[in-house]
C-alpha positions in Angstrom: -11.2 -6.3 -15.9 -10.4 -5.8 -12.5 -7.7 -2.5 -12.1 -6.1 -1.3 -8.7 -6.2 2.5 -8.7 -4.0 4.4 -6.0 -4.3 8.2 -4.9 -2.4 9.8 -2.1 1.2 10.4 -2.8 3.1 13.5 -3.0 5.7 15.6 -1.5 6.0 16.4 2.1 8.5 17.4 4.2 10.2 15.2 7.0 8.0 14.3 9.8 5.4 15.2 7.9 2.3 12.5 7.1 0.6 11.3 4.1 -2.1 8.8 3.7 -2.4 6.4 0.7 -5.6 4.8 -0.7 -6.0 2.3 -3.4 -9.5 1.4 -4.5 -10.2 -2.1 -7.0 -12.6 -1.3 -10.2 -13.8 -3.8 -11.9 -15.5 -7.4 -10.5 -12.9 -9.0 -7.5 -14.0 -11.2 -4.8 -12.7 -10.0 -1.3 -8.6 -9.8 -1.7 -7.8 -12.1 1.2 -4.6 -10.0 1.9 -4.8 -6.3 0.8 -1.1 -4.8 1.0 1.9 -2.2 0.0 4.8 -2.1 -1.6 7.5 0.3 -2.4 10.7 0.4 -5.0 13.3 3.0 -4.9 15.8 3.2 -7.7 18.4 0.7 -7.6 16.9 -1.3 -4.7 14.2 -4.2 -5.3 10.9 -3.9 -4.5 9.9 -4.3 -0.2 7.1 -5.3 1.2 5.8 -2.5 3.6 2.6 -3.4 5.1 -0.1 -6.2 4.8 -3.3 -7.0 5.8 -5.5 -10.0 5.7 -9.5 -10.2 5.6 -9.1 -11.4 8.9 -7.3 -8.1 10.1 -3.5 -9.5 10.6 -1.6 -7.1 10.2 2.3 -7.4 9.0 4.6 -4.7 8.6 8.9 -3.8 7.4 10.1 -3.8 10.7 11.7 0.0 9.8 7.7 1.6 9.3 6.9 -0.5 12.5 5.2 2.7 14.7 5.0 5.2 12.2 2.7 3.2 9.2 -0.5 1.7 9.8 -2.5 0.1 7.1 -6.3 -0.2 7.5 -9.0 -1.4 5.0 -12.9 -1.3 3.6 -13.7 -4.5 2.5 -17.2 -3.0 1.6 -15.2 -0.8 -0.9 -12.6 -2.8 -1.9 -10.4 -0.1 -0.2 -7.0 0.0 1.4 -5.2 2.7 2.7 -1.9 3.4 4.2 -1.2 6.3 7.0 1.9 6.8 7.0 2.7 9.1 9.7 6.7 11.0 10.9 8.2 9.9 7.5 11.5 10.3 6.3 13.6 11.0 3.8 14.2 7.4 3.3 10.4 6.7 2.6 11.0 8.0 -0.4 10.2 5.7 -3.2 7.2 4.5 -5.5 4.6 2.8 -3.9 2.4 0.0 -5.2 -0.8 -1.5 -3.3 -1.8 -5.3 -4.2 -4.6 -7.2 -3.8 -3.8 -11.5 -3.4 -7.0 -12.7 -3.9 -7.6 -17.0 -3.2 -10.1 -18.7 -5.6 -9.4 -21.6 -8.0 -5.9 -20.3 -8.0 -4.1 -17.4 -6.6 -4.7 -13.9 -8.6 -2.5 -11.0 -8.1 -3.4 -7.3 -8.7 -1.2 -4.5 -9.1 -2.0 -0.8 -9.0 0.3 1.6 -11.0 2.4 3.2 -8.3 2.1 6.7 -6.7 5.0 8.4 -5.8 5.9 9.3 -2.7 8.9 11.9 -1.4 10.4 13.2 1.8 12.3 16.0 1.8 12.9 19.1 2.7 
């Protein structure tokens, strides 16, 4: 059974940086897209960066500059720097993993939480 695991969140102060990892156990063939997620209370979850084996990159147009997303498709790795964040970064964040076979599968770590402030 395949499980996302994430590391990497925390508190830090405005401005401050933080970088997230999430790494796949179990059997998975290569995710074609590898991306994050974040849900803060009382607003759905947002898609804030993606990536795609092929290395196209898509991003929330308000982490545009600050966030870059990277991954090890040896490891069956992604990771999230997220660089001069703010208070409104604050929020659970969830990697995924779309991977295309017969069908479309979808993988889901548990969340890590993430806050900005000072």
């Amino acid at each position: 059974q395949v499980q996302l695991v994430e590391s990497g969140g925390g508190l830090v102060q405005p401005g401050g940086s933080l970088i997230l990892s999430c790494v796949a156990s179990g059997t998975i063939s290569r995710p074609n897209i590898m991306g994050w997620f974040r849900r803060t209370p009382g607003k759905q979850r947002e898609l804030v960066a993606t990536m795609s084996s092929g290395g196209i990159t898509n991003y929330l147009d308000s982490v545009k500059g600050r966030f870059t997303i990277s991954r090890d498709n040896a490891k069956n790795t992604v990771y999230l720097q997220m660089n001069s964040l703010k208070p409104e970064d604050t929020a659970v964040y969830y990697c995924q993993f779309q991977v295309v076979g017969s069908r479309v599968s979808y993988y889901w770590g548990q969340g890590t939480q993430v806050t900005v402030s000072s």
